[in-house]
C-alpha positions, -999 to +999 in steps of 0.1 A: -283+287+562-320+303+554-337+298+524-324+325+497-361+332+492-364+352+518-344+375+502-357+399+475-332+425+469-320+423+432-289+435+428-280+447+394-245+461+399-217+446+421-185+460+432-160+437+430-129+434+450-109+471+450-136+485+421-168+484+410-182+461+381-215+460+362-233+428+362-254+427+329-290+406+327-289+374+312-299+368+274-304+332+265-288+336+230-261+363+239-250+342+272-235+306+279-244+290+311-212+278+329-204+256+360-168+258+376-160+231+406-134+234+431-117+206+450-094+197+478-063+177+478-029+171+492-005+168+463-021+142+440-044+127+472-080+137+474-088+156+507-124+151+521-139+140+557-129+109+579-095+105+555-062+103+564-043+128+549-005+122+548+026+144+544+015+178+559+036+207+569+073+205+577+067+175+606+044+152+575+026+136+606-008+124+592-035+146+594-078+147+591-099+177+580-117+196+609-131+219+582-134+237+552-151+267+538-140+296+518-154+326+497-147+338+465-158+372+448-155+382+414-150+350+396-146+359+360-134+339+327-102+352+311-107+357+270-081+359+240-070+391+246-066+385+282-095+411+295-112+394+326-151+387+318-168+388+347-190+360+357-228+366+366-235+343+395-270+323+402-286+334+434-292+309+456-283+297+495-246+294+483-242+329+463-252+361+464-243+389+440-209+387+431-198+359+459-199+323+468-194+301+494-175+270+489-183+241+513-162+208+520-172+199+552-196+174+557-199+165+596-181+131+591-151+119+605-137+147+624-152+173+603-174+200+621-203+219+604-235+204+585-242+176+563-244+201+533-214+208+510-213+229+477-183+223+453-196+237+418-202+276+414-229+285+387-238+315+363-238+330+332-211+348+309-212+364+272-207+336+246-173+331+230-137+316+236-121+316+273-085+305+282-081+314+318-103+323+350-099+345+384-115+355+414-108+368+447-105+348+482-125+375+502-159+390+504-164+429+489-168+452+520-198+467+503-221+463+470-241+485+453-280+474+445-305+482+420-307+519+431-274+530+437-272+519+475-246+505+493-253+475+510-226+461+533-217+429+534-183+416+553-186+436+578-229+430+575-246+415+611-251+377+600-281+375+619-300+396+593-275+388+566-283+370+530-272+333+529-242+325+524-234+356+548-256+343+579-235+319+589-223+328+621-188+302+624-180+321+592-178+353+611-157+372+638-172+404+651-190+429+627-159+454+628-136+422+614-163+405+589-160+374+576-137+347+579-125+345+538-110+313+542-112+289+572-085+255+568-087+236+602-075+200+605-064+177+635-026+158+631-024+131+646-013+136+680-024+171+688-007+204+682+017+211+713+019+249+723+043+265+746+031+271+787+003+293+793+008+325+811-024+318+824-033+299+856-061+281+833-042+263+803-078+264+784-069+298+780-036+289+759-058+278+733-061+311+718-028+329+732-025+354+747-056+364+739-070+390+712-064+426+715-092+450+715-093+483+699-076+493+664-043+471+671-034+447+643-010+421+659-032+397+665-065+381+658-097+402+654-119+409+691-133+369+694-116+351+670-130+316+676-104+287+686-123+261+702-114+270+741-133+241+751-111+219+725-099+188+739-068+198+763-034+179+774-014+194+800+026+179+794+052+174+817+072+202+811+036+227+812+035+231+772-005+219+764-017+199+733-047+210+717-065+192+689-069+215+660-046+236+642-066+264+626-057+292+599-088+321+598-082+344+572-096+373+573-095+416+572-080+432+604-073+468+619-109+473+610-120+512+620-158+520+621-194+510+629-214+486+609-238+484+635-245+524+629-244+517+591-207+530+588-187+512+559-159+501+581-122+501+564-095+477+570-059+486+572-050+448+563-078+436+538-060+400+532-077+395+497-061+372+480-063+375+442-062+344+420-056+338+383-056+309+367-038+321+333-048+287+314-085+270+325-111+249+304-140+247+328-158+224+304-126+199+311-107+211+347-113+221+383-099+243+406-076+222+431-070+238+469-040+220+478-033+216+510+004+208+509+017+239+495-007+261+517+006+240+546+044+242+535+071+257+560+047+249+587+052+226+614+016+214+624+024+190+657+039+220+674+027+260+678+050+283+684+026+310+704-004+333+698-034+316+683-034+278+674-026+284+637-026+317+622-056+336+625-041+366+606-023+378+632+013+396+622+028+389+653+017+354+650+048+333+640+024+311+618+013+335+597+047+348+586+049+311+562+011+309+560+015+345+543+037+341+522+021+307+506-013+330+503+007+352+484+002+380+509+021+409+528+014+403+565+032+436+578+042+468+558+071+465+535+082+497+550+072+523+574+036+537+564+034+519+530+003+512+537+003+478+518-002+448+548-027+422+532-020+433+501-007+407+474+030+405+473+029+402+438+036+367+437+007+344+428-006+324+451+003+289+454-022+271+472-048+266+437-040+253+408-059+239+374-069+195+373-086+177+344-120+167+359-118+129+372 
């Protein structure tokens, strides 16, 4: 991740996720500095590198984190009259404008990545009484700065890209932007998928492959399952891989970032999150792993990519989905609405008195 410093764009207005928010300059005696952390666990077990985590997913075989990185935009605190006060982040190498990167890997144990994690996000918000906080899982497809310009960002080239956007295993293609959330972990004895069409069971890895073009049944053009992952050909011609991935992230993208088109998504896969009762001075926000793993069974994939890599013809994603608190397909014939929230809160985060 470069040095934020190299960086001098201000930006004094953000857009947030589906509309546009002002970010107002800091005033020391109008303004209280806050800190949020986030966390892992696994129902009342602490998740983190080289650990055993038990009781995953339908099969409960024990498990290791491979990694774990997500984004969040908008985070705001939630006051009396339940109005959402939006949050004016630090800039730094883990946020810029309105989004942050939250970082658990640490290159230990089986965990992939660098040595440098980031569990706290930092700012500033108008002084008085909170009950609650939100934000979004996702990164804003485009920001305005100081003058009134748009500046893209998911869909932004991570070579040239602000940190925490120039991190390139955090991305798919420029069309698909970012990977939003990224939850990979290895249960113990590998994740067995079904025979390869392919003469070359590497290639089963990722399924059948991605599509290219506009088509949205599948992964975004080089969604990144490890095809040089550790490989087990069986008996029967199913292979076991090592990691079971879930990439979430914005398909059916249409456009050109390259050309500076703001490319649109016909499945954004934002997923809101509102905590409606949250003392940041006293709690932090949990990601559990058990109920964003629930109804899944991670020794054995049934097709597609390992995992779900937001895919809606990926058997995976149909649980994975539904515990995001996501549509994955249209509720009916153009509805328009895939990667949309259902309407039922998510279930994977959840409020825990500081330890």
């Amino acid at each position: 991740m470069r040095a934020f410093t190299r960086f001098t764009a201000v930006i004094a207005g953000v857009a947030a996720v589906g509309g546009a928010q002002a970010a107002g300059k800091v005033d020391g005696g109008d303004r209280q500095q806050i800190a949020i952390r986030f966390a892992l666990a696994a129902g009342d077990q602490p998740v983190e590198c080289g650990r055993d985590i038990a009781g995953l997913g339908t099969g409960g075989q024990p498990a290791q984190l491979h990694d774990a990185r997500f984004y969040i935009a908008a985070p705001a605190l939630i006051d009396a009259a339940g109005h959402e006060v939006p949050i004016e982040l630090e800039q730094n190498d883990w946020q810029y404008a309105n989004l942050a990167l939250l970082d658990f890997e640490n290159k230990t144990g089986k965990c992939v990545g660098s040595a440098d994690i980031n569990d706290t996000i930092k700012g500033s918000a108008p002084r008085g009484r909170y009950k609650g906080f939100s934000f979004v899982i996702g990164v804003p497809s485009v920001i305005q700065d100081k003058d009134g310009k748009d500046v893209i960002l998911n869909h932004s080239n991570f070579a040239t890209a602000p940190a925490p956007l120039d991190l390139q295993s955090m991305t798919w293609n420029w069309q698909a932007g970012r990977k939003f959330i990224k939850i990979e972990v290895d249960p113990d004895g590998g994740v067995t998928r079904p025979p390869p069409p392919a003469k070359n069971p590497a290639l089963a890895a990722n399924g059948p492959g991605a599509p290219a073009g506009d088509k949205t049944d599948g992964p975004p053009p080089m969604a990144d399952a490890p095809k040089t992952a550790p490989l087990r050909v069986n008996s029967d011609g199913t292979i076991t891989v090592s990691t079971w991935m879930l990439h979430l992230g914005s398909t059916g993208c249409r456009g050109d970032a390259t050309k500076g088109e703001i490319t649109s998504c016909a499945n954004p896969n934002r997923v809101p999150v509102k905590l409606a009762s949250f003392d940041p001075a006293r709690q932090r926000v949990v990601l559990d792993l058990k109920p964003l793993f629930a109804g899944i069974d991670l020794g054995k994939d049934q097709g597609f990519s390992t995992g779900c890599m937001s895919g809606p013809a990926d058997p995976e994603c149909t649980p994975m989905f539904e515990n995001l608190g996501l549509r994955l397909k249209e509720t009916a014939p153009d509805a328009n609405d895939a990667g949309q929230s259902s309407g039922a809160s998510t279930k994977i985060f959840r409020a825990e008195v500081t330890k």
